[in-house]
N, C-alpha and C positions, 0 to 999 in steps of 0.2 A: 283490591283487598289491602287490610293495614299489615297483612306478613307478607315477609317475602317469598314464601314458600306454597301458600295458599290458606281458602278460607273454610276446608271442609274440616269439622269436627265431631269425631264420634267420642260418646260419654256412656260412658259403664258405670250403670249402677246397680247395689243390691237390689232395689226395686225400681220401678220409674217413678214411681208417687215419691220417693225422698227427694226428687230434683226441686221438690217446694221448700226441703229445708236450706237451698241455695241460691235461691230466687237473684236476690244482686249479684252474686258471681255469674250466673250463667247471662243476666240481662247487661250485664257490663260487657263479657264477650259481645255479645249482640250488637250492643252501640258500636262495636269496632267491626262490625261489618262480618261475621263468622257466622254459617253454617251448621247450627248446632245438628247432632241426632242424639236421639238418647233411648237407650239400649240397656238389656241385663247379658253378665256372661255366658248364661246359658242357650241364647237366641241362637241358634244353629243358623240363620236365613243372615248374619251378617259374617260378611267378604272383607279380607281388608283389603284386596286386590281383584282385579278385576279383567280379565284379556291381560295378564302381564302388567296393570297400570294400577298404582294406587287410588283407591275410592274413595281414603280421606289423606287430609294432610297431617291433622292431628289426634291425639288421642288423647282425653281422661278418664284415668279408672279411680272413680269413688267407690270399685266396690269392693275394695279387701277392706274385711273386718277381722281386728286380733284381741282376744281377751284375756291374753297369757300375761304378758306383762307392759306397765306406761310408766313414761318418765315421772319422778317424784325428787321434788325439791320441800325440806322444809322450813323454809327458810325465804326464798322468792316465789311465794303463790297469789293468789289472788284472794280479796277477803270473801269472795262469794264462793271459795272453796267450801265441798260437801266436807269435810273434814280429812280427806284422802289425801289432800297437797298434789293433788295431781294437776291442777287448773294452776298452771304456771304462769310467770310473770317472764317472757324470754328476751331477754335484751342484748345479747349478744350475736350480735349481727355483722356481718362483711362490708366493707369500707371499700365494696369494688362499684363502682359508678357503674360500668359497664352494667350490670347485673339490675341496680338499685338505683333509683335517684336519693341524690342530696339530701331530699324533702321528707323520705320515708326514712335512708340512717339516721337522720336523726331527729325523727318524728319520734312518738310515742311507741311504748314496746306492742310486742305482740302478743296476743293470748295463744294457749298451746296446750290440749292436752288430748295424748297419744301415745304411741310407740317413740322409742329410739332407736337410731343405727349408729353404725362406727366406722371413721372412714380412713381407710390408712392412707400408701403415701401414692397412690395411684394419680400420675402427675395430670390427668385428665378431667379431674374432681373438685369441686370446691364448694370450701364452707362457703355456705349463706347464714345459716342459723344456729345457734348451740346455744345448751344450758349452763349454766353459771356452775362455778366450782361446789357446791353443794349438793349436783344435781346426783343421782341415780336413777334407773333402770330395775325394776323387781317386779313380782308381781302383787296382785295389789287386791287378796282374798280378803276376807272378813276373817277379822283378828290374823291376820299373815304378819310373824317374826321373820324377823332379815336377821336368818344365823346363818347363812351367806356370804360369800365376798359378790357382791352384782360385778355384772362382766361388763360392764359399762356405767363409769361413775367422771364426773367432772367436765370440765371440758368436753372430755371426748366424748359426752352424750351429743350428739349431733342429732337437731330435730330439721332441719330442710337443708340440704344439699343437691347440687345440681352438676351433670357432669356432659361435657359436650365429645361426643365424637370423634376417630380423626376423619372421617366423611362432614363436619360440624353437625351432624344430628342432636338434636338436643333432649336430655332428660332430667325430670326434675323430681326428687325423691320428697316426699311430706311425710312426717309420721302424726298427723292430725289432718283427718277429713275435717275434724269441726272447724278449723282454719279457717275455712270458705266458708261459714255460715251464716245466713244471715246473723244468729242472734251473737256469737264472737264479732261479726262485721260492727253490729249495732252497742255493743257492749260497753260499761263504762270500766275504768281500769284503778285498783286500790291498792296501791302492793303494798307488800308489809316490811321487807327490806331491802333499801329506805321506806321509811311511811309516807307516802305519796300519790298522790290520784290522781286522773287521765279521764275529761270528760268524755274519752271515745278513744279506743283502740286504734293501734299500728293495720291492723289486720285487713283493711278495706286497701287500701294503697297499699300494704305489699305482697298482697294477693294479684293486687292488678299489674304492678312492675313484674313480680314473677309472671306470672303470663305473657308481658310484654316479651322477656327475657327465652321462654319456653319456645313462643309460637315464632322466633325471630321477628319479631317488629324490630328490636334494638343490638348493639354490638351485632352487628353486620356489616361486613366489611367486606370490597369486592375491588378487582386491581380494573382498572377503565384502559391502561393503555401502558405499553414500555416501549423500550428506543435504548438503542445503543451504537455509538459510534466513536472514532477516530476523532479524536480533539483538531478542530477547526474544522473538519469538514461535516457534512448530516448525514451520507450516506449506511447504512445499518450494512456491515457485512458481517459474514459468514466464515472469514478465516482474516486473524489477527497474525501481526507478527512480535515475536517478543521484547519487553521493551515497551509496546508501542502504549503510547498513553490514551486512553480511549474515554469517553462521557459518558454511565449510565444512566437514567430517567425511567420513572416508573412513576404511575400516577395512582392513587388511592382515592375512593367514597366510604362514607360511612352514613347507613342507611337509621336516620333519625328520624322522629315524628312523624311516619309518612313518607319520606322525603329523602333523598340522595344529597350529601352533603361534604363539604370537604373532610378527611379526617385530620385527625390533631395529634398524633404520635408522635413523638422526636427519638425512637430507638428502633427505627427500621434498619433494619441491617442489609448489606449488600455481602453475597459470598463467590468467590472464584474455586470452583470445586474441582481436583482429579484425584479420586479418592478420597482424597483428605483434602480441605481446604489451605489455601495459597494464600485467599487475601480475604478479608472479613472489615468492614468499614462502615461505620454507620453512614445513611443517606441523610443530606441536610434539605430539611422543608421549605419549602417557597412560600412565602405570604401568598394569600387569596384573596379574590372580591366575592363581594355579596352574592354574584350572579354564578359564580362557578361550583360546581358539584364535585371538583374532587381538588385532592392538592398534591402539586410536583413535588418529588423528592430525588435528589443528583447527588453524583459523586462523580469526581473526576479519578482515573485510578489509572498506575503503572504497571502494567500486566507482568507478571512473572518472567523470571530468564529460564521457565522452562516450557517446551511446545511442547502438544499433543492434543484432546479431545477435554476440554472443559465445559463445567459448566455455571454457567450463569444463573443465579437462585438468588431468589428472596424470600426467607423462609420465617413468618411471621406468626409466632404464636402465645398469645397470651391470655391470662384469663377473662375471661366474658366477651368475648370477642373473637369471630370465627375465624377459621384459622386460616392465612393466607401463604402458598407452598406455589411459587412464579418461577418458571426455571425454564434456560435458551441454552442449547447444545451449540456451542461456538468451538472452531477448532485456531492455534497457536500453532505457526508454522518458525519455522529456525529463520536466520536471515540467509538470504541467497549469497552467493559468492562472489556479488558485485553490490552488498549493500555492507560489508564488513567496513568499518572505518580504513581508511589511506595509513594510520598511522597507531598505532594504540600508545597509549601515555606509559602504560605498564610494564611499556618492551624498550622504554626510550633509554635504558643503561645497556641491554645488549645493543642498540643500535650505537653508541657510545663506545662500546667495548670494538665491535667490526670497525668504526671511522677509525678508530687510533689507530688500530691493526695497519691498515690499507696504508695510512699518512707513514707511521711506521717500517713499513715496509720501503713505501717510495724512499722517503730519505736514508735508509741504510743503501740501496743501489743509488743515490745520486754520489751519495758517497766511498763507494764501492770503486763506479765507474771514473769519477774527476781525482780519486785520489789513489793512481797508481803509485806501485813499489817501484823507486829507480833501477834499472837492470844494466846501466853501462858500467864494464867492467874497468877496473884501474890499474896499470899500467905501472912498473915500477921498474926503476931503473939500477943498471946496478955496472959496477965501474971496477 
């Protein structure tokens, strides 16, 4: 299968006959080798588990439908808007590769039109889509006055956002089914600010990058191997002494196209943890060849002058890319009583202070002893 996870898909819909209004989107999963089923909420005879084991890998629900209120811009719509401004022009898009390729930021915008959500600072979250500073969120009756403040205007109108796990589960929020449509997929695009047309929408490719992104085909990223030792020799132990200067190595993939491939990070970090971390150092990456599936990344490090229970972590988390948390329980013993230096550099003025002493002393008894008091007594004569 093209994910790493699997190829079983179940899809909720209002009815099963709308799966015709998505005909490309569901035949695009297909070509990528996925399992569709397709189902309403109400089917009691579907399990998402089964003896303890999941029965699918993924899930789409086409079937919430909301008539309260859609995004409305008037100002970035499209010209084949019913006159509602709600058939948006959305070009405010994320600049994470991870997530999107190259080809689709800065392809053509996307058609849009739905609900809105609002995403605060939930660091596990990230924008992929939002409406232009003009945007709002109301509802959208016949003859409906906005004497209102809408609880969602600008920016913060968020129309796709996508938020990963810390298990890296992944989910992807739309506030347009019609997104996926064929006739959005097929669509030609005329905005009005700028005045400018688009013989075919964003919306075919970033429907499919998101899915790529959703179902893990892409930003996956998996540790192949670590090693850690004692600078000059290979052996991996289990109790360090302080001081001692040690090699870490740790190997990384990143699962592209199908395919297991080196990754390209330069801000892996290495951490020495007891409680609080000791030492924190980014890892430097090794060039690769063609034939290799993952890439080395080392640090040489001087372990702390303090012993006890550490640990060794490489704790890697960024956006569009699952998150990798590598960690060796290694113990830092003191030095033994016959591995202390002969002489310490820091003690060389008291050792200075005891030689004078001792010299000192000899030569007061050499002189003590060779230079006695005359004691013969003098003799005087007297007449």
């Amino acid at each position: 299968p093209k994910s790493t996870t699997g190829s079983r898909v179940l899809v909720l819909l209002d009815k099963e006959d709308d799966k015709t209004l998505y005909n490309k989107f569901f035949n695009s999963l297909e070509e990528r080798e996925y399992n569709l089923t397709y189902t309403t909420p109400t089917d009691s005879t579907v399990d998402l588990f089964s003896y303890g084991e999941r029965a699918y890998d993924h899930i789409i629900n086409f079937a919430p439908k909301t008539k309260n209120t859609s995004v409305i811009d008037h100002f970035n719509y499209d010209m084949s808007d019913d006159g509602k401004h709600t058939l948006i022009v959305a070009n405010g898009i994320t600049n994470n590769e991870a997530i999107l390729t190259k080809n689709v930021i800065e392809g053509p915008p996307v058609l849009f039109r739905g609900i809105a959500h609002k995403v605060g600072t939930v660091p596990l979250l990230t924008k992929v889509l939002w409406a232009g500073e003009t945007a709002y969120s109301y509802e959208t009756k016949a003859d409906q006055q906005v004497d209102q403040e809408p609880l969602v205007i600008g920016n913060e109108v968020m129309l796709v956002s996508a938020l990963q796990a810390r298990n890296n589960a992944r989910v992807t929020f739309v506030g347009s089914i019609e997104l996926f449509s064929d006739r959005f997929f097929d669509s030609s695009i005329q905005r009005t600010n700028p005045a400018e047309s688009f013989p075919k929408s964003g919306n075919e490719d970033f429907a499919k990058d998101l899915t790529k992104w959703t179902f893990q085909e892409k930003g996956v990223l998996k540790v192949t191997s670590k090693h850690h030792h004692k600078e000059g020799e290979g052996e991996e132990l289990e109790i360090y002494r302080i001081k001692d200067n040690i090699v870490y190595i740790i190997e990384i993939s990143e699962y592209v196209n199908d395919h297991w491939q080196p990754f390209n990070g330069t801000d892996v970090q290495f951490e020495a943890i007891m409680l609080d971390p000791y030492i924190r150092k980014t890892l430097t990456p090794y060039p690769t060849s063609p034939e290799q599936q993952s890439r080395k990344y080392e640090a040489h490090i001087q372990l702390p002058d303090v012993y006890g229970v550490f640990t060794f972590k490489v704790n890697y988390k960024r956006s569009g890319y699952s998150y990798i948390e590598d960690s060796t329980v290694v113990a830092i013993r003191p030095f033994r009583h016959n591995e202390y230096p002969r002489y310490i550099s820091a003690a060389y003025p008291y050792y200075t202070g005891a030689a004078s002493m001792i010299m000192g002393f000899l030569l007061f008894s050499v002189v003590w002893f060779f230079n006695k008091e005359n004691t013969k007594r003098v003799k005087k004569k007297t007449s």
